[in-house]
N, CA, C and O of each residue as an XYZ file, in Angstrom:
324
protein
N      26.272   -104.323     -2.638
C      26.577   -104.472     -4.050
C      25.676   -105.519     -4.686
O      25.367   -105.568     -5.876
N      25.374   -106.185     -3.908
C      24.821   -107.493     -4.337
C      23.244   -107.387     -4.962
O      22.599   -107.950     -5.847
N      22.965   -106.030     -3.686
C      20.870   -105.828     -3.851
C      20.821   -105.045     -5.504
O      19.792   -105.057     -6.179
N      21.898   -104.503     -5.890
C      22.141   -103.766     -6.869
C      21.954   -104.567     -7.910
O      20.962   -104.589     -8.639
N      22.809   -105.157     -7.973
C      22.463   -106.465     -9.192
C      21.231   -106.781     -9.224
O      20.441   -106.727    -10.167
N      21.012   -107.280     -7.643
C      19.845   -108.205     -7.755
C      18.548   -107.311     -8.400
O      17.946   -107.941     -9.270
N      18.185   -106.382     -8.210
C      17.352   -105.261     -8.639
C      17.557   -105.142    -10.135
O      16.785   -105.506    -11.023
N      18.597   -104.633    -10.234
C      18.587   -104.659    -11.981
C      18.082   -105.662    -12.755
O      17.279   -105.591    -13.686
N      18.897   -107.054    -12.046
C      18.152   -108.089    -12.987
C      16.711   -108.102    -13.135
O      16.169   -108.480    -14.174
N      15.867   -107.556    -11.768
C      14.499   -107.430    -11.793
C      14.076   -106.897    -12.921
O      13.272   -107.230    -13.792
N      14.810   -105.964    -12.724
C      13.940   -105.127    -14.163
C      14.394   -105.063    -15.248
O      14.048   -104.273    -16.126
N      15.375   -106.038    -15.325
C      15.550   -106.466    -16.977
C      14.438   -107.343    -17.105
O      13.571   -107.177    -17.963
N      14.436   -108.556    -16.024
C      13.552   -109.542    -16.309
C      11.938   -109.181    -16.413
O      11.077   -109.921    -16.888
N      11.709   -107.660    -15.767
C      10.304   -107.123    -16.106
C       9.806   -106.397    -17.344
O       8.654   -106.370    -17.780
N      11.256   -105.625    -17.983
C      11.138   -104.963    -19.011
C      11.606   -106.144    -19.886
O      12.281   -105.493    -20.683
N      11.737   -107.591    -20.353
C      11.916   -108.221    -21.026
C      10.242   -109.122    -20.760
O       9.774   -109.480    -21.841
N       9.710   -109.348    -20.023
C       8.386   -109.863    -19.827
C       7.175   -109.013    -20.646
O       6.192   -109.263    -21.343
N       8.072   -107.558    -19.971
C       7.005   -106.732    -20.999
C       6.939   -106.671    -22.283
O       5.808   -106.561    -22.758
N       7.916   -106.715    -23.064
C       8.522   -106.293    -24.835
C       7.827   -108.028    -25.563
O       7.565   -108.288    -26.738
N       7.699   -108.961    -24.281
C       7.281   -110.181    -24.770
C       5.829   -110.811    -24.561
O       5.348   -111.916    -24.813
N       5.238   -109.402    -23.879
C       3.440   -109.836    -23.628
C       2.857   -108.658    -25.012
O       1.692   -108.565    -25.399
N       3.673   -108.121    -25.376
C       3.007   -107.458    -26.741
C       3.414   -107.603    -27.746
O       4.553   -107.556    -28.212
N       2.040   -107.877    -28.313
C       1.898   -108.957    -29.780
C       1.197   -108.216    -30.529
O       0.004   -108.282    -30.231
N       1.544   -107.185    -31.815
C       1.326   -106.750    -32.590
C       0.114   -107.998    -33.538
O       0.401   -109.101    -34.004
N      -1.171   -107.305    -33.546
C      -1.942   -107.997    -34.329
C      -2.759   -106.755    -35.138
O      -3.139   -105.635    -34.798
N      -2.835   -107.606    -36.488
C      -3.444   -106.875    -37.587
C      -4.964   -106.166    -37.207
O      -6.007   -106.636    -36.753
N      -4.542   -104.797    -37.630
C      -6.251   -103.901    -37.466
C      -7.458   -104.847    -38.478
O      -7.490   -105.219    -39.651
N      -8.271   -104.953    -37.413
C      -9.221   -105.619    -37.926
C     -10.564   -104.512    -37.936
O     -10.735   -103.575    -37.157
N     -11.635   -105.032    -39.316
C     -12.669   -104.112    -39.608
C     -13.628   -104.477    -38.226
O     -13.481   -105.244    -37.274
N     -14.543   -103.636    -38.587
C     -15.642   -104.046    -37.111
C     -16.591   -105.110    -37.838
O     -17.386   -105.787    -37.187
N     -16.465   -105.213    -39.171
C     -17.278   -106.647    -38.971
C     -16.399   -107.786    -39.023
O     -16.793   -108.920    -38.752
N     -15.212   -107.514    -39.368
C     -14.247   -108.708    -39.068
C     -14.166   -108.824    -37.253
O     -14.236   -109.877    -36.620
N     -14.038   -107.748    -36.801
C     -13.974   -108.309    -35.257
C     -15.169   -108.681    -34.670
O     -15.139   -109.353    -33.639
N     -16.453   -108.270    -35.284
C     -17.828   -109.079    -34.611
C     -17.732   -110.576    -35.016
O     -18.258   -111.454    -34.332
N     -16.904   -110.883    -36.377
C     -17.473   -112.547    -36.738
C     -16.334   -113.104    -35.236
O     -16.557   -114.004    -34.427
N     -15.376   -112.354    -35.304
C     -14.163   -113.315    -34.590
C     -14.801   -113.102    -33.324
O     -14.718   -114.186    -32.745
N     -15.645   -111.932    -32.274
C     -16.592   -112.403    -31.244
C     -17.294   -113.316    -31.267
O     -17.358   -114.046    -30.278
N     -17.794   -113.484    -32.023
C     -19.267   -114.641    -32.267
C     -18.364   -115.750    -32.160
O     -18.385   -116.425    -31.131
N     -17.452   -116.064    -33.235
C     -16.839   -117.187    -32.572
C     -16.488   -117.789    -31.927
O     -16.766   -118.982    -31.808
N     -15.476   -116.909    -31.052
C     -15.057   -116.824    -29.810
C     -16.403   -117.531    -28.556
O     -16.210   -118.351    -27.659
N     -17.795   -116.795    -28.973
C     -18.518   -116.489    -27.785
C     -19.093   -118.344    -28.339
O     -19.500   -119.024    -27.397
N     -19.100   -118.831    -29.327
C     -19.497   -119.690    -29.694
C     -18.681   -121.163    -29.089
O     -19.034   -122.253    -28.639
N     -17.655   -120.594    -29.324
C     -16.597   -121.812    -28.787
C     -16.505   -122.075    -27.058
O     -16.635   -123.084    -26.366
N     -16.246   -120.798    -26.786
C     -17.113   -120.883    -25.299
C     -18.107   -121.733    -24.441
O     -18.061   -122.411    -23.415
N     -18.979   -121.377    -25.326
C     -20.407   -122.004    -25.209
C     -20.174   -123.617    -25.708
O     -20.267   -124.406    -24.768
N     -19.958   -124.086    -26.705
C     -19.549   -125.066    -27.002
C     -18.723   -126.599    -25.757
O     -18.832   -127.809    -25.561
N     -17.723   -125.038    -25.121
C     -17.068   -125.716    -23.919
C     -17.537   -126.257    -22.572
O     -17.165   -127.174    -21.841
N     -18.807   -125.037    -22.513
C     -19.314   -125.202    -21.067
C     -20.601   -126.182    -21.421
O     -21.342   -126.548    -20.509
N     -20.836   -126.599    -22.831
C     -22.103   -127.523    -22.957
C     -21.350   -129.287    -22.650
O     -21.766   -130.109    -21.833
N     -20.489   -129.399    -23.343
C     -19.054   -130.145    -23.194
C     -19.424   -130.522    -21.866
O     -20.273   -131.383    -21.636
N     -18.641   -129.732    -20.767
C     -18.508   -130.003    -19.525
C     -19.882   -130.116    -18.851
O     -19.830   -130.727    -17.784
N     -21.063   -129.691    -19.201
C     -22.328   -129.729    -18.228
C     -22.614   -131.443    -19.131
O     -22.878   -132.482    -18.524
N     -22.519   -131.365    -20.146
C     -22.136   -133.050    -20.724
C     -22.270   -134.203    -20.142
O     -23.178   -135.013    -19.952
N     -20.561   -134.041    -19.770
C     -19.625   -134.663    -19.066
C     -20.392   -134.945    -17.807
O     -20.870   -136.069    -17.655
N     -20.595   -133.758    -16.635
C     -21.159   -134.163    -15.595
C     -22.361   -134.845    -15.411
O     -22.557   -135.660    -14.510
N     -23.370   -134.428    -16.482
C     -24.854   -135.034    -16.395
C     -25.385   -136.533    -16.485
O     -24.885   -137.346    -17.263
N     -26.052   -136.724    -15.940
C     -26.353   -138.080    -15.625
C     -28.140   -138.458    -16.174
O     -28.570   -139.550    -16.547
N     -28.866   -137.200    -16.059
C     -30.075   -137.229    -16.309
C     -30.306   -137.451    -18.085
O     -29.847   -136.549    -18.786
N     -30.741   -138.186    -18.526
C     -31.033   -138.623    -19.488
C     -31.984   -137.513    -20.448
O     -31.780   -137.708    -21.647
N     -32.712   -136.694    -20.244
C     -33.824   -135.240    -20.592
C     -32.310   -134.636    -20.940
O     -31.872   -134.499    -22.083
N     -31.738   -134.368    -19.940
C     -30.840   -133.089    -19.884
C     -30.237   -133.679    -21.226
O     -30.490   -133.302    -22.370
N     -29.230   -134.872    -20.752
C     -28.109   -135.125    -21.655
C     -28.535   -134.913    -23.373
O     -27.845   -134.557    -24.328
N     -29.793   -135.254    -23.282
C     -30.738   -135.273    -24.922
C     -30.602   -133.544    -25.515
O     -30.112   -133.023    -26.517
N     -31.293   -133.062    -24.347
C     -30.948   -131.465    -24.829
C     -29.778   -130.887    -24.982
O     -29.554   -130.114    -25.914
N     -28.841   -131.227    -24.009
C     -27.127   -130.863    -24.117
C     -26.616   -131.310    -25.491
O     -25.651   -130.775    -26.038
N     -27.411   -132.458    -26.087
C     -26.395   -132.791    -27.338
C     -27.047   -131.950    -28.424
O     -26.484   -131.406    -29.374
N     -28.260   -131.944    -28.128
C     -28.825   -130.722    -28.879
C     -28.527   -129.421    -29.724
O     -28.586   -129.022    -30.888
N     -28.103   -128.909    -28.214
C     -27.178   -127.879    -28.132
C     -25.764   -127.848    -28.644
O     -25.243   -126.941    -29.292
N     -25.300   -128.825    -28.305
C     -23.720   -128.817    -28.788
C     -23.814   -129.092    -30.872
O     -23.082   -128.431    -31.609
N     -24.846   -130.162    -31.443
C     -25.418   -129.976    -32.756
C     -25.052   -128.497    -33.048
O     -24.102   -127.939    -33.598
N     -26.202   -128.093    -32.452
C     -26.569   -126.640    -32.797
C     -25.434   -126.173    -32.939
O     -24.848   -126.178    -34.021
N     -24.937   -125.677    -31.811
C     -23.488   -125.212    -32.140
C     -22.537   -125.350    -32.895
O     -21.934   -124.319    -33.194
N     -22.223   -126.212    -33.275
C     -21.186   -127.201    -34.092
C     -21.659   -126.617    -35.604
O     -20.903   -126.279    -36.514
N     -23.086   -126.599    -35.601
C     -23.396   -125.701    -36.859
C     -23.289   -124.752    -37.378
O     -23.139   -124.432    -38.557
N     -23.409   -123.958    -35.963
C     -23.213   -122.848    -35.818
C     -21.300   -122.463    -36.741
O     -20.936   -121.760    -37.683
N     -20.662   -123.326    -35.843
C     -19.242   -122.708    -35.736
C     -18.772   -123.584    -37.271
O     -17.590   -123.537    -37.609
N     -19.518   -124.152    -37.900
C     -18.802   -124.951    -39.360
C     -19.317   -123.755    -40.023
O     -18.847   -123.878    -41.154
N     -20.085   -122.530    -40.010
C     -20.158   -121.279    -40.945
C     -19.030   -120.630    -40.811
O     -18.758   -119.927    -41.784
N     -18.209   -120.616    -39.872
C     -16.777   -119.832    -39.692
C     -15.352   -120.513    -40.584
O     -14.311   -119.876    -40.744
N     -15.562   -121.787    -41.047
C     -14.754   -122.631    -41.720
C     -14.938   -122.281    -43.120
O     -14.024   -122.632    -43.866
N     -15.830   -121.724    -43.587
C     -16.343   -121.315    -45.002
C     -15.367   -120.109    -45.483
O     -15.536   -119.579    -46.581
């Protein structure tokens, strides 16, 4: 009697996981979903310049890394407009 329960609750608790991983979001145009890629791919990039940053020690590098992160930062203040 007991595995019975226990099972059901499973799959309440799976069919309630499920009804709560889908998130109705607004149809977007294809150039509205290319700017929100670019962003996306921008912020990304942004992150992993961040962290190669963080680790670097070489003084060349670190000059170009901030470079880059500039750049970027420029990049991603056109999305604030």
């Amino acid at each position: 009697m007991a595995r019975g329960w226990e099972s059901k609750s499973v799959e309440a608790q799976q069919a309630e996981a499920t009804n709560k991983s889908v998130t109705v979001r607004p149809r977007l145009s294809a150039a509205a979903a290319a700017r929100l890629r670019e962003q996306e791919t921008l912020l990304l990039s942004r992150k992993r310049v961040l962290q190669q940053l963080e680790a670097s020690r070489n003084p060349r590098l670190r000059e170009l890394l901030q470079d880059e992160l500039g750049h970027l930062d420029r990049k991603l203040s056109q999305f604030e407009k």
